[in-house]
C-alpha positions in Angstrom: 0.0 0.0 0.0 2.8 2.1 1.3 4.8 1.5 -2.6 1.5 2.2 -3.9 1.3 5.3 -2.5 4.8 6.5 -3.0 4.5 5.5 -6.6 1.6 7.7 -7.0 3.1 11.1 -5.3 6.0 10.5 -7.2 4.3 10.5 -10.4 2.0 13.0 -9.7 5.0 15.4 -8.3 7.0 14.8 -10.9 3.5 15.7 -13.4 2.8 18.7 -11.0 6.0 20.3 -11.5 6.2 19.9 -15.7 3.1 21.1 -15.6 4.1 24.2 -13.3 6.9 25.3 -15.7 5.4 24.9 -18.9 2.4 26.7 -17.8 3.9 29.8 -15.6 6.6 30.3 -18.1 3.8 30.6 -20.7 2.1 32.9 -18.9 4.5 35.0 -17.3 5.7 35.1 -21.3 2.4 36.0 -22.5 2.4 38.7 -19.6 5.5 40.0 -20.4 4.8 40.2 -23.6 1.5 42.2 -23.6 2.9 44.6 -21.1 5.8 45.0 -23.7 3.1 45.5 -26.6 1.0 47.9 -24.7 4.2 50.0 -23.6 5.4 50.4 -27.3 2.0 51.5 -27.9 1.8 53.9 -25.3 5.0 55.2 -26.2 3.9 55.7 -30.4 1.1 57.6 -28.9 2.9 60.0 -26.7 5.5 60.6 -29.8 2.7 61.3 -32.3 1.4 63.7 -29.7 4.1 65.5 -29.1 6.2 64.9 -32.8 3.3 65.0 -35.1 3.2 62.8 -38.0 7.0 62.7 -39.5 7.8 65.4 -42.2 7.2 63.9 -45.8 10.3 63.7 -47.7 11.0 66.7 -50.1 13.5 66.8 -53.0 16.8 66.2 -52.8 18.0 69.7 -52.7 16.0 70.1 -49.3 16.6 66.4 -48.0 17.9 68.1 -44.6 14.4 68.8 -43.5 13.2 65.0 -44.6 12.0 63.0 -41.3 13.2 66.3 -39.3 11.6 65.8 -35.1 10.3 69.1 -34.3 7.9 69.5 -30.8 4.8 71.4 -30.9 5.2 74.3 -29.0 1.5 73.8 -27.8 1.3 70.7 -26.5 2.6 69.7 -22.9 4.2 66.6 -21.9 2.2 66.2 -18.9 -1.0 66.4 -20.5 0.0 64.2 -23.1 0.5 61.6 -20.3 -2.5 62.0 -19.0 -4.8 61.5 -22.5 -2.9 58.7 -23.3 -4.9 55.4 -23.8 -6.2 54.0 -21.0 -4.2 50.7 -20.1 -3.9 48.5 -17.4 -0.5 50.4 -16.7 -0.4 51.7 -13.1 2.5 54.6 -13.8 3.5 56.3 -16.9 7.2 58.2 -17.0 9.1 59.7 -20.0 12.4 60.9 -19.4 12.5 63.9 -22.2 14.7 66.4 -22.8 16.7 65.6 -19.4 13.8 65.9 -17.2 11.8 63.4 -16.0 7.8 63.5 -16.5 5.4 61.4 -14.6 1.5 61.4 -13.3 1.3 58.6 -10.3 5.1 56.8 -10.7 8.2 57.8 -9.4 11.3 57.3 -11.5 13.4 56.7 -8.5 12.2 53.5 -8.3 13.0 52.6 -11.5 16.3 50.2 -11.5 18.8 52.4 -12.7 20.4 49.9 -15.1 16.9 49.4 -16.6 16.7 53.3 -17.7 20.5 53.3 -19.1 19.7 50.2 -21.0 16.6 51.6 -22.8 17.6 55.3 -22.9 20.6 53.3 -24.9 18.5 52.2 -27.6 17.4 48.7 -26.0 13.1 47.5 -24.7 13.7 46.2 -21.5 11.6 45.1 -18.8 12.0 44.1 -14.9 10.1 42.7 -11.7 9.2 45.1 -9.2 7.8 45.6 -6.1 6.3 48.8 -5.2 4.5 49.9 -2.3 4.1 46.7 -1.6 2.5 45.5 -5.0 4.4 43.2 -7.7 5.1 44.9 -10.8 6.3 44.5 -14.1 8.5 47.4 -15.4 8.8 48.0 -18.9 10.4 50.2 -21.1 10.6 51.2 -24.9 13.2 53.9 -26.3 11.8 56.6 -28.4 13.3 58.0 -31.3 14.7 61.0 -30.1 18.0 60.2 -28.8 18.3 59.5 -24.8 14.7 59.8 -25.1 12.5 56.9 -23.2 8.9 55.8 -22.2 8.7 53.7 -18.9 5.3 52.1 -17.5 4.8 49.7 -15.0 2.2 46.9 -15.1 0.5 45.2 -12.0 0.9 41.4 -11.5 -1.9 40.7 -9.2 -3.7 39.1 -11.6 -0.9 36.9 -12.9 0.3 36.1 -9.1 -2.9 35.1 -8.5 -3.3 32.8 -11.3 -0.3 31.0 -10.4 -1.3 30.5 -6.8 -4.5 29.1 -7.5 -2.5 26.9 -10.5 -0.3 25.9 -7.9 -3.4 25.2 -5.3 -4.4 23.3 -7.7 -1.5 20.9 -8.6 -0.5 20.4 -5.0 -4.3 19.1 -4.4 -4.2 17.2 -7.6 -0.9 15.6 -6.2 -2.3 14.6 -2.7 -5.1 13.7 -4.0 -3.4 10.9 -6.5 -1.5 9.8 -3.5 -4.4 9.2 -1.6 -6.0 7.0 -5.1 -2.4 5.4 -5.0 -3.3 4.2 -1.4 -6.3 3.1 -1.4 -5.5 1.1 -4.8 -2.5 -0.6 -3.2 -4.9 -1.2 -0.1 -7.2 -2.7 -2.4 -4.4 -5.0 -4.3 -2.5 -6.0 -1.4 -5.7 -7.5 0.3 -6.7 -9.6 -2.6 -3.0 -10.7 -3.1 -2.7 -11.6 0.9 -6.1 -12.9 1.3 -4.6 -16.2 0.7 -2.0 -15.6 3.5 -4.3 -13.9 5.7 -6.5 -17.2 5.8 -3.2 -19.1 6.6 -2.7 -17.2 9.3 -6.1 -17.3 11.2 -6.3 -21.0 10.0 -2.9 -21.8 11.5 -3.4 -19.3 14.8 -7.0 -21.5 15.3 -5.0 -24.7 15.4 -2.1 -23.2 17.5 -5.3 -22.9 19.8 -6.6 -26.5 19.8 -8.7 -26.4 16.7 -7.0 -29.3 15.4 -10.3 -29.6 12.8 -9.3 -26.1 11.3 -8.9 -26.5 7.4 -7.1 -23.8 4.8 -10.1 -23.7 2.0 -7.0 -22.7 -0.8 -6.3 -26.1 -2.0 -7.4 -25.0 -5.5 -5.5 -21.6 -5.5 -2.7 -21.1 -8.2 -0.5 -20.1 -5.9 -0.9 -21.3 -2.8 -2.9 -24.9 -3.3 0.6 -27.0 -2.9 1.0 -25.3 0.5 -2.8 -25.5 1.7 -2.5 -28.7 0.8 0.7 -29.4 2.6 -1.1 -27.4 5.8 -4.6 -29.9 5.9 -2.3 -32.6 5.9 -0.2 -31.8 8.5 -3.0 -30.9 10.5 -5.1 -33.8 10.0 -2.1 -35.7 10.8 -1.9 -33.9 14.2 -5.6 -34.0 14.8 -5.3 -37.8 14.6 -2.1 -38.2 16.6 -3.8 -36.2 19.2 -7.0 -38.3 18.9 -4.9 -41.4 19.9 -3.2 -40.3 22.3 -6.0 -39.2 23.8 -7.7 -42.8 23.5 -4.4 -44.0 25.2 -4.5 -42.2 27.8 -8.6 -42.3 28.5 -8.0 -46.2 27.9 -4.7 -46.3 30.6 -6.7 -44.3 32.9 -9.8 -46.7 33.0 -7.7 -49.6 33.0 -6.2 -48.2 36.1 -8.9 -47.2 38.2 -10.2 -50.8 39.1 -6.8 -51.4 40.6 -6.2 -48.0 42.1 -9.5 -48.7 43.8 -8.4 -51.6 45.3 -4.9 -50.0 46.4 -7.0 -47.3 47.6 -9.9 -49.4 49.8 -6.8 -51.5 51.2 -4.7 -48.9 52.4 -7.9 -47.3 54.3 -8.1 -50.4 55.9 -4.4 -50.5 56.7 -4.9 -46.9 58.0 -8.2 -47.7 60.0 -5.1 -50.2 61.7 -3.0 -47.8 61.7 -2.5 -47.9 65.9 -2.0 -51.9 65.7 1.2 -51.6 63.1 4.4 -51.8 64.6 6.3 -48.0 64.7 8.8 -48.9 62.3 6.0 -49.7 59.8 4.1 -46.3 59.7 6.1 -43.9 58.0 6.2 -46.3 55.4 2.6 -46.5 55.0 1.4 -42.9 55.3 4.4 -41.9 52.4 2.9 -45.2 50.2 -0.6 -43.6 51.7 0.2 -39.7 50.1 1.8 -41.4 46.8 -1.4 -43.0 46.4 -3.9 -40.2 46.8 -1.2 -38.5 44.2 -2.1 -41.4 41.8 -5.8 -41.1 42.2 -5.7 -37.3 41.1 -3.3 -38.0 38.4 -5.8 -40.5 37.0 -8.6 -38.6 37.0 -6.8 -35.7 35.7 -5.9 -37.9 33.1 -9.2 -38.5 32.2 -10.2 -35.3 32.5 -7.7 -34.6 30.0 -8.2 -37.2 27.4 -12.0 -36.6 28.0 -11.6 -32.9 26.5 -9.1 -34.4 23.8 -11.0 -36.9 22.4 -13.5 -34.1 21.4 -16.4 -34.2 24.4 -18.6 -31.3 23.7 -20.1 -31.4 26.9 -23.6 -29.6 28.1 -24.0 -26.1 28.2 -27.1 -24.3 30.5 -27.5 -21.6 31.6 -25.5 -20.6 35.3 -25.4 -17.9 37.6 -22.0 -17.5 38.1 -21.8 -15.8 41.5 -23.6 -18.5 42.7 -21.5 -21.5 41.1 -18.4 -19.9 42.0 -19.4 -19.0 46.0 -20.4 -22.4 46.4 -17.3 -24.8 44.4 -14.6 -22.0 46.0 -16.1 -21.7 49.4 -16.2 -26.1 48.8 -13.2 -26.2 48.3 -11.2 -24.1 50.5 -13.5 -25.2 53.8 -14.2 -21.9 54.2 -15.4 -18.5 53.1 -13.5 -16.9 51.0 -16.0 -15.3 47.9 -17.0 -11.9 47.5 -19.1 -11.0 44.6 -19.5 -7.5 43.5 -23.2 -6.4 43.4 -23.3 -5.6 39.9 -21.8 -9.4 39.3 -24.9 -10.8 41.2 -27.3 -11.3 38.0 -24.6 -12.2 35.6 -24.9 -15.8 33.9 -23.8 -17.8 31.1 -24.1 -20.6 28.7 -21.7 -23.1 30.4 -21.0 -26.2 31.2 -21.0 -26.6 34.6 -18.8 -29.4 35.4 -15.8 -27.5 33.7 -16.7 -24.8 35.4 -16.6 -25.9 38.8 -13.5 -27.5 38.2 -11.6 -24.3 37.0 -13.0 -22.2 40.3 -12.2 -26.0 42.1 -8.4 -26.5 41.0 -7.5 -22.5 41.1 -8.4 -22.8 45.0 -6.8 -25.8 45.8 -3.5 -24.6 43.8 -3.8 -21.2 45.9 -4.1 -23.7 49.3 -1.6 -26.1 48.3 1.5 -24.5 46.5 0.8 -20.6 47.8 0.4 -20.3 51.5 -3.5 -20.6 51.6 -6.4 -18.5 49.2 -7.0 -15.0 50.2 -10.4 -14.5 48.5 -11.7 -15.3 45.4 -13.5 -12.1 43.7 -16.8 -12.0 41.3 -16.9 -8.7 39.4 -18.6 -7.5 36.1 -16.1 -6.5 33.7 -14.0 -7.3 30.5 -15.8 -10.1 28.2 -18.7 -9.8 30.7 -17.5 -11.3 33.8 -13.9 -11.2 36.1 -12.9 -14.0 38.5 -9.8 -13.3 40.2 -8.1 -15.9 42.9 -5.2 -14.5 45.0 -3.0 -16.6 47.6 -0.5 -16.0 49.7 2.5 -17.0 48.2 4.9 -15.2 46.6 3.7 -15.0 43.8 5.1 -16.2 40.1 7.7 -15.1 38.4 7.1 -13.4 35.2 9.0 -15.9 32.5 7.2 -19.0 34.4 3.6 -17.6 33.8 2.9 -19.7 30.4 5.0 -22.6 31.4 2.4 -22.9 34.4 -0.7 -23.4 32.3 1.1 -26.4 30.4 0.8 -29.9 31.1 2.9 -31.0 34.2 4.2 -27.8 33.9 5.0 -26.6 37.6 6.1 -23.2 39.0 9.4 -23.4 41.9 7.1 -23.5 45.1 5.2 -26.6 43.9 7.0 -28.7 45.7 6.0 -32.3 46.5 2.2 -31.3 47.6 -0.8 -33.3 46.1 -0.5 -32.0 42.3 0.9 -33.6 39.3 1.0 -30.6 37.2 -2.2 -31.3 35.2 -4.6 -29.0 37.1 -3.8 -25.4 36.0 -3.4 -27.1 32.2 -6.9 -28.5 32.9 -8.2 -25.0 34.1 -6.9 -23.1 30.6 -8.6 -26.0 28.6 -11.7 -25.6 29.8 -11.3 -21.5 30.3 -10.8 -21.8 26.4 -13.8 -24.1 25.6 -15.8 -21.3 27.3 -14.5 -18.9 25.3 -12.4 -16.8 27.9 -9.0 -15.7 28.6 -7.0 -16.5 32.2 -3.7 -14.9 33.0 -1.6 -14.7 36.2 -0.7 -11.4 37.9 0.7 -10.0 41.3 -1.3 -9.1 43.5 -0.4 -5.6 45.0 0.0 -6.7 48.4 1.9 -10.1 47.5 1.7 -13.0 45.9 -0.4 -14.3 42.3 -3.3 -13.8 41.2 -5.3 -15.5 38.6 -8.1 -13.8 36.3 -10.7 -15.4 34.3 -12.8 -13.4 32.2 -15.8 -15.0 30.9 -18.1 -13.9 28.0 -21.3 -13.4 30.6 -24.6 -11.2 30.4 -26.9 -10.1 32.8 -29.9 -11.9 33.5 
């Protein structure tokens, strides 16, 4: 668009200015030229009116007298000046017998070069400015010797043509740039259209649209890569797929013996007084490893579940109400405050996934951050804001992505209950509904977490 545009101004500068020359030379020619015309006119005048017609040759005897100059006695120079024709001239001078005649000029501010040159022999003329006002002096020599007829011609009116000429051009130039632009505008969205719906296609499967498709497999250009694209991404969608089954299919597998782990090591803990001392540790680590294997599993699941494509069941939820009561679950306590005008805010959701992002934000906050210091309901940003802060110190900046990966864990996880699937789990399903989360710090300590969800009022 930019090289459009250039293109454009350049041409049309480049047009501008020919155009400028040609056309003020012309008329500052044609100007120059009338003014000259009118002066020599002018000047004929004043010499018939003070010469008379030229004295007839006689014969050869008298030849003397033939084309003799004599002045009528009875005519003045200043009133010849002033019945002169009426021009656009705005002074009229004659220089005359040495003396200098003029009605509204003053010879003074003629150049002094300019009266030499003419009272030489030599029309002349010369740019002026008088009182302000551009002028064009011209002047014509008579045919008395050292004689010489000045006038000076006003050039408002040419000035003012040439403004508005170059108004005009500089307009005309802006005005082709501005064509130039929106033309390349228009050429470079049809030629990137193509790459424009690569690049949504390919952000939407960066996102975990793995059924995203490029529709360009029939484009001249760009069909070989399109192509290239589906295929890759069908690949991926599949390879995902399966995995998915895998790990749904290992997870089920495992929960019938997990169960069984699980049921016998509560009865070795109902026990737990009758086992000898040197037994116990033993069983409450192999006790903690085991409720660490239960969540993996049905994280796992969870997992695979959203993986393998489950659409789940939206309805309609109050979310001040569904997050009050799976965060207050959670922590054992308190710890919700909803803003008034959140109260009557709902959404199309699935409620499950829901619960389980307000359920595994809390239990992060209580297990890896010192405890949950509220959890806040407020109307705002896509429609809702759900911020969780805990008391921890809070996440460094380059470890806020790698947090929302799977088994990705921040430094103060340490060896509590999680696996590092539960904050992976918590962007999944934030995505399927459509919203954003991102961590911050809170600004008296530690991290908060924000979820904005697309919600309406009731």
């Amino acid at each position: 668009m930019v090289a459009y545009g250039l293109l454009a101004l350049g041409l049309s500068s480049v047009l501008a200015l020919v155009t400028w020359g040609v056309v003020s030379d012309y008329l500052t020619e044609q100007r120059e030229s009338s003014a000259m015309v009118e002066t020599a006119d002018n000047a004929a005048a004043f010499h018939y009116g003070l010469f008379g017609a030229p004295q007839p040759c006689r014969p050869v005897r008298e030849q003397a007298e033939c084309g003799s100059l004599t002045p009528n006695p009875d005519v003045s120079v200043t009133n010849l000046l002033t019945s002169l024709p009426s021009t656009d001239a705005a002074a009229s001078m004659v220089y005359y017998d040495d003396t200098w005649y003029s009605l509204t000029g003053k010879p003074s501010d003629l150049p002094i070069d300019l009266v030499t040159t003419v009272r030489n022999g030599t029309a002349a003329s010369r740019r002026l400015t008088v009182g302000g006002q551009h002028v064009l002096a011209v002047g014509v020599p008579m045919k008395v010797p050292g004689t010489a007829f000045f006038e000076w011609h006003p050039l408002a009116s040419l000035d003012g043509t040439l403004r508005t000429l170059k108004i005009t051009l500089v307009a005309a130039a802006i005005v082709t740039a501005m064509i130039g632009l929106a033309v390349g505008r228009l050429a470079s969205t049809l030629a990137l259209r193509p790459l424009a719906a690569l690049t949504k296609v390919a952000d939407a499967v960066a996102r975990g649209r793995l059924d995203a498709r490029l529709e360009a497999e029939n484009d001249r250009d760009l069909g070989g890569l399109a192509r290239s694209f589906n295929q890759t991404a069908a690949d991926l969608e599949r390879r995902v797929a399966a995995d998915a089954r895998f790990a749904g299919d290992v997870s089920h597998e495992l929960r019938t013996p997990l169960m069984t782990m699980l049921n016998s090591m509560q009865l070795i803990q109902n026990h737990r007084a009758e086992l000898p001392s040197a037994v116990r540790e033993p069983v409450e680590l192999l006790g903690d490893d085991l409720d660490r294997f239960r969540r993996l599993v049905i994280d796992l699941l969870e997992i695979s579940r959203d993986d393998g494509g489950d659409q789940g069941s939206r309805e309609i939820v109050r979310i001040a109400d569904l997050v009050r009561a799976a965060a207050d679950a959670t922590a054992g306590r308190e710890v919700t405050t909803v803003a008034p005008d959140a109260e009557g805010l709902t959404l199309q959701a699935d409620k499950r996934r829901l619960e389980r992002v307000i359920a595994n934000l809390v239990e992060n906050a209580e297990d890896h951050a010192g405890g949950c210091k509220g959890v806040g309901v407020e109307a705002g940003g896509l429609g809702v804001i759900i911020t969780v802060d805990d008391a921890g110190p809070g996440i460094a900046p380059e470890d806020r992505e790698r947090i929302f990966q799977r088994f990705g864990r921040g430094e103060t996880s340490g060896r509590g209950r999680g696996v590092g699937l539960g904050l992976a789990i918590v962007a999944r399903h934030v995505q399927w509904h459509q919203g954003t989360i991102q961590v911050t710090t809170h600004p008296s300590g530690g991290a908060r977490f924000v979820v904005e969800l697309p919600a309406k009022p009731t």
